[in-house]
N, C-alpha and C positions, 0 to 999 in steps of 0.2 A: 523617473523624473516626477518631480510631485509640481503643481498647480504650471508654472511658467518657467522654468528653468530652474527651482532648488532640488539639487538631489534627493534621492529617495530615502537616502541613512544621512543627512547630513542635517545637524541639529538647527534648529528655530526658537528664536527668541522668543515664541508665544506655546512654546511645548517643551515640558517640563522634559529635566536629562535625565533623570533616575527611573529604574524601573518600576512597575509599577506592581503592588504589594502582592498581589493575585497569580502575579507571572513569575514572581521569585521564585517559585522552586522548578522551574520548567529547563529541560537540559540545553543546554550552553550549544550553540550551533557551528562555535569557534574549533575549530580543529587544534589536536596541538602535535606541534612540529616532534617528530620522535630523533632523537639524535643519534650521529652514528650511520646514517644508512646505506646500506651497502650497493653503491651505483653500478657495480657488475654482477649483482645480483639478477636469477633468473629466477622465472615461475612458473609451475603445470598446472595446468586446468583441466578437472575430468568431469563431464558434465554428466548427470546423473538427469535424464527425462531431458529430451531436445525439440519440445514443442516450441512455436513462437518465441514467448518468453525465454524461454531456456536456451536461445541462441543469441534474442539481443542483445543482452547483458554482457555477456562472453565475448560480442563482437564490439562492444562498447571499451569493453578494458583493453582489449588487442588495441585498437585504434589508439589508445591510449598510449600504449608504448610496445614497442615491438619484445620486450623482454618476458612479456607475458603469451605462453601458447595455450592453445587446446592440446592435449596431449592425449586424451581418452574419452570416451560416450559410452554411453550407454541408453538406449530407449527401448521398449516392445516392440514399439511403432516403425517398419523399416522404411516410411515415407519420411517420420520426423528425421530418422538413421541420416537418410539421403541426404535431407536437406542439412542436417551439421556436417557433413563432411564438403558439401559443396560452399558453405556461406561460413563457415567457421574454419576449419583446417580439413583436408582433402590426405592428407598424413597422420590423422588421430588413430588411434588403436580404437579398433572396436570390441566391444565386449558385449558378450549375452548374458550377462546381469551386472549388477550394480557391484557387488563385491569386489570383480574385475577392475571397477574404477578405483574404488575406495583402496585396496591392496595395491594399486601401481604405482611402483619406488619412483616411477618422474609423477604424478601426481603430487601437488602440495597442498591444492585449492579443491576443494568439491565443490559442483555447484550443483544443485537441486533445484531442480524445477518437475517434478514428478506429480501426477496425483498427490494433490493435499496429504491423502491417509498413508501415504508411504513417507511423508518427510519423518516422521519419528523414528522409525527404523533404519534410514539410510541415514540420519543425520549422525545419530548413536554410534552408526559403524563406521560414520568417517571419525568421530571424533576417537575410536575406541583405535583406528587405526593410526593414528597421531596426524590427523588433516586437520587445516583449517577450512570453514564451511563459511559459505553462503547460499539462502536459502531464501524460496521464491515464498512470497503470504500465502496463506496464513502459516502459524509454527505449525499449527495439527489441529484435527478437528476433535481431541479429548480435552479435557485438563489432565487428567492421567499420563496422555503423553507426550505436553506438554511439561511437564514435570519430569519425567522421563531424559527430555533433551536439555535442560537444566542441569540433572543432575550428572550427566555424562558432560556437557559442557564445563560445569564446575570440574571435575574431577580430572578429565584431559589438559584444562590450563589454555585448550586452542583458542583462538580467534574466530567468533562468528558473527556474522553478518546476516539482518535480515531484508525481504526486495521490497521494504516501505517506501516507493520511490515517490510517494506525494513530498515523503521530507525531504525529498531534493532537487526538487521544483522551484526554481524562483521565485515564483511567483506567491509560495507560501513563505519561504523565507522571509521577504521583505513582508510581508503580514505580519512575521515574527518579530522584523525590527523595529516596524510602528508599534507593537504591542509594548517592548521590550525598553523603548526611548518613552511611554508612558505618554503615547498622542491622544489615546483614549480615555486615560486613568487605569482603573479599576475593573477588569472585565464585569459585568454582572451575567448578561445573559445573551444568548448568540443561538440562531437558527444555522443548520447546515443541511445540503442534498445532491444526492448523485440520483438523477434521473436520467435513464440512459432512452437513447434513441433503437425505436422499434424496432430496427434490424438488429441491433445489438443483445438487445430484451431476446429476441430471436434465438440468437444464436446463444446464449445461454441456456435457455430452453428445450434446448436439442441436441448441446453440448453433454459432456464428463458430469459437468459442473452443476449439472438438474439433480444429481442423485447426491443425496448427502453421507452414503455410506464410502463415496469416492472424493469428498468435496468440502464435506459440511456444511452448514446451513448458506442461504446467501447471504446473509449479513455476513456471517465471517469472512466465507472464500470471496466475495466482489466488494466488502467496506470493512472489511478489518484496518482499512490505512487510512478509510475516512476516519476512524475511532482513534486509530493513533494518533492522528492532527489535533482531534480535540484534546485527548491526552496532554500531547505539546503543549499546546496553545495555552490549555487551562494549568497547566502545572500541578495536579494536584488528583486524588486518587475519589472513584466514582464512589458515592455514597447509596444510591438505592437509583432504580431504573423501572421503568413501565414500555410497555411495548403493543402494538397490533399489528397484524397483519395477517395475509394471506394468497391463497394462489385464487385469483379469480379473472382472470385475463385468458389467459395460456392454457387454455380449456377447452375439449374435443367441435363444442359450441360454437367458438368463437373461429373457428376453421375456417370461415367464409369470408373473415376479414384478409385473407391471402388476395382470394379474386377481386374481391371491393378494389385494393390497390391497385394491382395490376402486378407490372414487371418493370424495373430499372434501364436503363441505356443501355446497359448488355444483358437486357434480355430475363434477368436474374427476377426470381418471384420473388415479392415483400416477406420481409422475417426470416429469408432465406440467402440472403446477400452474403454473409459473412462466410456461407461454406464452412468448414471445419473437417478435422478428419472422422467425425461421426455422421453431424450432419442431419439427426433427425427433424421430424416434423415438429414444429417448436410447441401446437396443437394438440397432439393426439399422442405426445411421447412418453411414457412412464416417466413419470419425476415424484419430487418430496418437498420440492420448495416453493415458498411463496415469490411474487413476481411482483410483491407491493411489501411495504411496512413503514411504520411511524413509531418514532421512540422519544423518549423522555429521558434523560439523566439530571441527576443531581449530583454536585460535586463535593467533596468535603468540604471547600472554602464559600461554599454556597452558592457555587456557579450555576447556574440549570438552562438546558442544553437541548434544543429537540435535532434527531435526524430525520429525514423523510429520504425512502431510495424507493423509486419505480422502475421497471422495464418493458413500458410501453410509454415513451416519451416522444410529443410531436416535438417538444420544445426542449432538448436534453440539456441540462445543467448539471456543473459543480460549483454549484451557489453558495456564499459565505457572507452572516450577516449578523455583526458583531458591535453588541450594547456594553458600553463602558457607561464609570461616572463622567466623566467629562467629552463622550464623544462617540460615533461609531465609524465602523469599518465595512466598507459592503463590496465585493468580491465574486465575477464569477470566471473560473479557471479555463472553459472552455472559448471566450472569447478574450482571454488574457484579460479580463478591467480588473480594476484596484479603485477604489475611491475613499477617501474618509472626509469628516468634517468635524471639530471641533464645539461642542456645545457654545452658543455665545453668539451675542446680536450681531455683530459684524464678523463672525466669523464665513468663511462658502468653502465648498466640495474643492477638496484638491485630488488630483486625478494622477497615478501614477501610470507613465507609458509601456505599452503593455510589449512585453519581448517574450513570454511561454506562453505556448496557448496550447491548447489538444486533452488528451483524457487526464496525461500524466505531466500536461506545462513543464517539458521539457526536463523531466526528475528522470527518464535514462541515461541522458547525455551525460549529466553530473554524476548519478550516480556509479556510472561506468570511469568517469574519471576517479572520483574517490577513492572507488572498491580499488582501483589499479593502485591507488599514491599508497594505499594500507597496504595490499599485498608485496611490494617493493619496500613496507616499511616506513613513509613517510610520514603518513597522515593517520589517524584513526577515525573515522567517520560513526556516525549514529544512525539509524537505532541498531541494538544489537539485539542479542536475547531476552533481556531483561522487559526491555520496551515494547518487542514483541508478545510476552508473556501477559504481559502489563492490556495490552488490547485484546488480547482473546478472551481474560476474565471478565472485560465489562461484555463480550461479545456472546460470551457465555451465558452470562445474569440477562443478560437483555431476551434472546432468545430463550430461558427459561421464563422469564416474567409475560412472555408472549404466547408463549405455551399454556403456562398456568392461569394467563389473566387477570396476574396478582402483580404488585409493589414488590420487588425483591430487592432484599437486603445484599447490598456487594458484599459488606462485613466477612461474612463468613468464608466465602472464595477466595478473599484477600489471605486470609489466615492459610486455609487451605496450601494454598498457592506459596505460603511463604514468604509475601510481601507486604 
């Protein structure tokens, strides 16, 4: 609902219909109806890594329609084991490796949700086994093998899916269709950030997810799908990048800020809330990543673009905050707001009502119905591989330019990469 009752897509006399020059090359959000579909069609699901993630998804398409099962698992972990047979199918074939899944003739779907550094391999073997894949962010923590599942995606003909679920968020959506109806003009330039809340910073810290030989950097493995948005958004491919950061929080030092807090309503110590199946001290834990960083992009259509992600946030956002020629858009996900205003004397803030809120504004729900309407044939959803690929390169260049301390050139990644 934008200002007093005009819908949120629904055109204004005082805002132009066409889109706008900046956002034309950015992918079409429209689904297209596939004809033909076959309504007694069935589908298996064999889930390759059954953490968290690797169960919601799966339980999100079942809700969807009962034509779709879990059929097969596979995890290390015989906690996560447990818990997909009890929240997902209690009749799944269990297997003690991934192969298992990827080879089972009721198998048609793979879904990956593994260790980052194993999506390349398992993705490869589903595609090489004639599955269609979907796969939890990031594609892989190389470009090597990143290329790798390109090239075996090309050559199988499957269907893949990536779990960019910002892009299926309401809440970004409708951003996309102010952008897209031309309320702003012209993108020029836009601030974005995920600062996440101190138990969450936490549990990262002490998670899988610290070590980048399991993970890859945190930019890739926790904002690769902030990168993809801007991607979207900006329609257009990254020109050169700057970056800083570092781990200076999450440090043996700073261990005292556990007692300083205290402990939660059940009891639970600060930065240790979240649990995990590892679970270490978020303090004193071998890691490789930073817990802070700030970025810079340029875009080829001359858009420029800063990110900021921290994980020690009193105040946690997924802030959005967007300069056109004729207008901005300011956004932040975690308390569902939406606002823009038009450049011009009598123009004031219209305020869109806010229906997603949380980390991911409601982009499981959807996306779980989507993946389901493609896997039965109906719909074909975005992002795929391509878009995927598309964010790890600037995710790449960024974290080298952080490294280096240098402007880096995307140019050459781009080519690299193929695109």
């Amino acid at each position: 609902m934008i200002g007093r009752g005009a819908a949120d897509d629904q055109a204004r006399p005082d805002l132009p219909s066409i889109r706008s020059r900046k956002a034309a090359g950015v992918f079409s959000i429209v689904k297209r109806r596939r004809a033909g579909a076959d309504r007694t069609k069935t589908v298996g699901m064999g889930l390759v890594g059954c953490g968290g993630m690797g169960r919601v998804i799966p339980q999100m398409v079942q809700r969807y329609d009962r034509r779709i099962v879990t059929r097969a698992v596979f995890d290390p972990d015989q906690r996560s084991l447990a818990a997909a047979l009890k929240e997902v199918n209690p009749q799944a074939r269990v297997y003690d490796d991934y192969r298992g899944v990827v080879q089972d003739p009721d198998v048609d779907w793979v879904m990956i949700a593994s260790w980052n550094a194993d999506h390349c391999a398992q993705t490869v073997a589903a595609f090489e086994a004639g599955k269609d894949v979907f796969c939890q962010k990031p594609l892989a923590t190389t470009l090597e093998d990143c290329l790798k599942m390109k090239t075996a995606w090309e050559k199988s003909g499957r269907k893949f899916v990536i779990g960019f679920t910002l892009r299926f968020s309401p809440h970004y959506r409708k951003i996309r269709r102010l952008i897209d109806r031309g309320v702003i003009g012209d993108i020029i330039s836009l601030e974005f950030n995920e600062t996440l809340d101190f138990n969450h910073g936490g549990f990262i810290m002490g998670d899988w997810r610290r070590l980048t030989r399991y993970a890859g950097t945190h930019l890739l493995e926790k904002c690769c799908h902030d990168i993809d948005l801007l991607n979207w958004l900006i329609g257009s491919p990254a020109r050169r990048v700057a970056s800083f950061g570092g781990l200076d929080f999450f440090v043996p030092e700073n261990e005292k800020q556990i007692a300083r807090i205290g402990t939660d309503k059940k009891g639970r110590p600060a930065y240790r809330t979240w649990g995990g199946l590892i679970d270490k001290n978020p303090f004193t834990s071998d890691k490789d990543i930073v817990d802070n960083q700030v970025v810079i992009i340029e875009y080829e259509n001359n858009v420029r673009a800063t990110f900021h992600t921290n994980c020690n946030a009193a105040v946690p956002e997924r802030r959005m905050y967007i300069l056109g020629s004729e207008g901005a858009i300011r956004s932040n996900l975690l308390t569902g707001s939406i606002e823009y205003r038009r450049i011009g004397f009598r123009q004031r803030v219209r305020r869109l009502r806010a229906r997603a809120r949380g980390g991911h504004g409601g982009g499981n729900a959807v996306l779980g119905k989507e993946l389901g309407q493609y896997m039965l044939g109906d719909e074909e959803p975005t992002p795929g591989l391509i878009d995927a690929l598309k964010a790890s390169v600037v995710c790449f260049a960024i974290d080298r330019a952080m490294d280096s301390g240098e402007v880096v050139e995307v140019g050459p990644i781009w080519r690299q990469a193929g695109l």
